[in-house]
N, C-alpha and C positions, 0 to 999 in steps of 0.2 A: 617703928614700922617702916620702912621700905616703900618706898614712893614711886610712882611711875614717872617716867621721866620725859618731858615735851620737847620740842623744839622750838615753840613761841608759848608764851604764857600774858594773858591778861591777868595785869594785877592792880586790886584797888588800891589806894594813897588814902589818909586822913585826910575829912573833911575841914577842918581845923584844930582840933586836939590831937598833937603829934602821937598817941602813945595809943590811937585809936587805928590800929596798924596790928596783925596777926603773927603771930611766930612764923609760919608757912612764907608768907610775904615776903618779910625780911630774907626769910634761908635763899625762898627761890633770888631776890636783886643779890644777892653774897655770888649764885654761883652761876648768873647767867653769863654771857661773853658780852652783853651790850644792853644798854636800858631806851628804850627809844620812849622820850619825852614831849611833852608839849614846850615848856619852857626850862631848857637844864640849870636854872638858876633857883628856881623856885625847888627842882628835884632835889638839886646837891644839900638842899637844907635835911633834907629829909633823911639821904645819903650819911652826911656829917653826924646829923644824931644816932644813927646806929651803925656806925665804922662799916658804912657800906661802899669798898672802893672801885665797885664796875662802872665801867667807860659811857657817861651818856650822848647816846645823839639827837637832835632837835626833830621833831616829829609831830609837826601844824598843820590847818590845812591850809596855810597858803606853801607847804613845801609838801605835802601829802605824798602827792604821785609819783615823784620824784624819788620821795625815797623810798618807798617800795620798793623799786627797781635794786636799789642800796640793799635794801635787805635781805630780799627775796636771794642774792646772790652770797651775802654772806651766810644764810640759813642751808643756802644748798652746797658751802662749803662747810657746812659742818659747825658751824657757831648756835648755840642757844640767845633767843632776844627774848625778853620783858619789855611790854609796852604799859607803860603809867601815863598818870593824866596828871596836871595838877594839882587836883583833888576827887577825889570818892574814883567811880567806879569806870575804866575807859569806855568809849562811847555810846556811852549814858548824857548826850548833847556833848560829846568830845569825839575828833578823829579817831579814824580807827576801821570803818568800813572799807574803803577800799580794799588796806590791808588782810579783814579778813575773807573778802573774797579772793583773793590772789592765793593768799593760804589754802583754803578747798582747791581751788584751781590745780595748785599744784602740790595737792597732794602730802602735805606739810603738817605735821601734829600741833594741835596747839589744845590749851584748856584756858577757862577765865577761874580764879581765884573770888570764892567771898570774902567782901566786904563792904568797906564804907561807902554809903550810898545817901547825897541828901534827900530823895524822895520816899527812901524807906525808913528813911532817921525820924524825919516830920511825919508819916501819914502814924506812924506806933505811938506818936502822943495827943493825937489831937483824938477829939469823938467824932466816930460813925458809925453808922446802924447797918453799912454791911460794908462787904470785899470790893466793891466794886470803882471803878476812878479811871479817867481817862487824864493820862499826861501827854501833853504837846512839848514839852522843853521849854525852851525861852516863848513869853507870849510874842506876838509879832509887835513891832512900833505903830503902826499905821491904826488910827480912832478907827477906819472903818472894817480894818481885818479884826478887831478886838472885839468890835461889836455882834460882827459876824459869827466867832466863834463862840462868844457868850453866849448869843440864841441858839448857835447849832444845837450845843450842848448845855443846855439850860439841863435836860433831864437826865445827865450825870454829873458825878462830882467832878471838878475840874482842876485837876493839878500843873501846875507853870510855874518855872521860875522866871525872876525879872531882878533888874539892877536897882540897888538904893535911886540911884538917880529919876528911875521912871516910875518906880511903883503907883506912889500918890497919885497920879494922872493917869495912869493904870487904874485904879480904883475907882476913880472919879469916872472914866467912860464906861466902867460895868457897873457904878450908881448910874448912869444916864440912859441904861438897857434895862436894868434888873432893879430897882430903889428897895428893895426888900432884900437882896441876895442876903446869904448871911459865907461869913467870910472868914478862914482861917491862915493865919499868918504867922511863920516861922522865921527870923533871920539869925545867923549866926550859931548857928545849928552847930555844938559840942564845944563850943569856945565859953570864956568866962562870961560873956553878955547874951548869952543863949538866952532867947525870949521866944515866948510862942502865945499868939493871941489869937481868940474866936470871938466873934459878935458883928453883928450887921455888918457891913461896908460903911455907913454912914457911924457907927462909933469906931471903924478900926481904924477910918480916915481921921477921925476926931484925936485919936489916944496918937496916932504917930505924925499929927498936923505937925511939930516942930521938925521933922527931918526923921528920915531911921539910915541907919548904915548897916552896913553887913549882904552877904547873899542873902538874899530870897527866895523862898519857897513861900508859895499859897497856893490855895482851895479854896475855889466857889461851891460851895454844899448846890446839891441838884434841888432843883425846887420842885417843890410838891404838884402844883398845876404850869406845869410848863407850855402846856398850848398856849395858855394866856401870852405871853412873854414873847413867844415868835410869831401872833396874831400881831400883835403891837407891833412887832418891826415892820412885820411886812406893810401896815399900813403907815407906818412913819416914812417906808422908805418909799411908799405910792404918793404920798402929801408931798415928798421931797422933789416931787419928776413933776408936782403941778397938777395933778389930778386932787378931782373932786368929792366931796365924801361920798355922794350916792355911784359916782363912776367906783371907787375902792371897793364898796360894799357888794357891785355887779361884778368887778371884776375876780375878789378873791371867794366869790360864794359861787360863782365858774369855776374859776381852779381847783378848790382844793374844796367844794360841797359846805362849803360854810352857810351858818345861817345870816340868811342877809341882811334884816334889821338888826341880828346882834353887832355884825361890823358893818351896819352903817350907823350903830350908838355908840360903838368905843368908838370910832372915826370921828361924832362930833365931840367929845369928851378930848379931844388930845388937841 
């Protein structure tokens, strides 16, 4: 069948199992004019496995804007580009906006290609009781943005990825929000050490105390009584500024109509 034909095409890469890559994929990087990359070293492997010999250019965001400019001008001379990421699906937490705003701008065809994607790889094996998930990408570094988004979203499920290197401490500041969360953990998603674990935060911390490697993907399950959880902070973070239990209990049953002996007992409980 006879294909319609673009002038940029987003196309997803394998997550880690090279062969998780679609017929379509490959044809389109065979017959584009140029492949614009995150890293063309990590691409070429990809390239090399399937005798794919089009031209890559480097395509980051610390050279983003830049080469828009680059491209935008070879597109309107009549060149087809493929943009790839890495891994899985371009930006999906990969560059790539700019560019397709510049594309609408001016008027430019382009289509994205399905595939490999680690948030739809992970959320198809773990259990949930419905559709629903809010992902942020990378969670933020900072104990207090971490905390912060935990209570946001205490009452949906919470999808983030984060690095081998911080997860553990990751985990440990959403036990210091939530000690009950329950938590699902994916890393190495379609590689040979592909693991995927559910169970509290305090055993997932337990089962991966010696170290984990690999990307990460997790899931904070939404909890069931989620006032509770963002009651609590907000008086942790009044305790923190120096105020008093009976001032907390005046203050947040002002705000937000709480009852006031009830926060002023969880206040003396913490």
């Amino acid at each position: 069948m006879s294909q319609r034909k673009y002038d940029f095409y987003i196309v997803p890469t394998p997550i880690g199992n090279i062969q998780d890559v679609t017929f379509r994929a490959i044809e389109v990087l065979k017959e584009v004019d140029l492949i614009a990359c995150e890293d063309t070293r990590v691409t070429q492997k990809l390239l090399y496995h399937y005798d794919i010999r089009t031209k890559c250019i480097s395509y980051h965001k610390y050279n983003e804007r830049e080469r828009v400019e680059f491209f935008l001008r070879e597109l309107k001379d009549g060149k087809r580009i493929a943009l790839v990421s890495d891994a899985g699906t371009p930006m999906i937490c990969d560059p790539g906006g700019v560019m397709i705003k510049e594309l609408i701008k001016n008027n430019i065809t382009f289509t994205s290609l399905p595939g490999a994607c680690a948030v739809t790889t992970f959320l198809s094996q773990i259990p949930r009781d419905g559709e629903e998930f809010t992902f942020i990408g990378f969670i933020p570094r900072t104990e207090k943005q971490i905390k912060e988004l935990v209570v946001k979203y205490s009452n949906s499920n919470l999808v983030f990825y984060d690095s081998p290197e911080r997860i553990l401490k990751t985990l440990e500041i959403i036990k210091s929000v939530r000690a009950n969360a329950v938590i699902s953990l994916g890393r190495e998603l379609s590689k040979l050490f592909e693991e995927v674990k559910t169970g509290s935060v305090s055993e997932i911390i337990e089962y991966f105390k010696s170290g984990i490697k690999g990307e990460i993907v997790c899931m904070i399950y939404a909890e069931q009584s989620c006032e509770d959880t963002q009651v609590i902070h907000k008086i942790q973070e009044l305790k923190s500024r120096g105020f008093k239990d009976k001032e907390i209990s005046i203050i947040l049953s002002t705000l937000y109509g709480l009852n006031k002996n009830e926060i002023y007992k969880k206040s003396l409980d913490l």
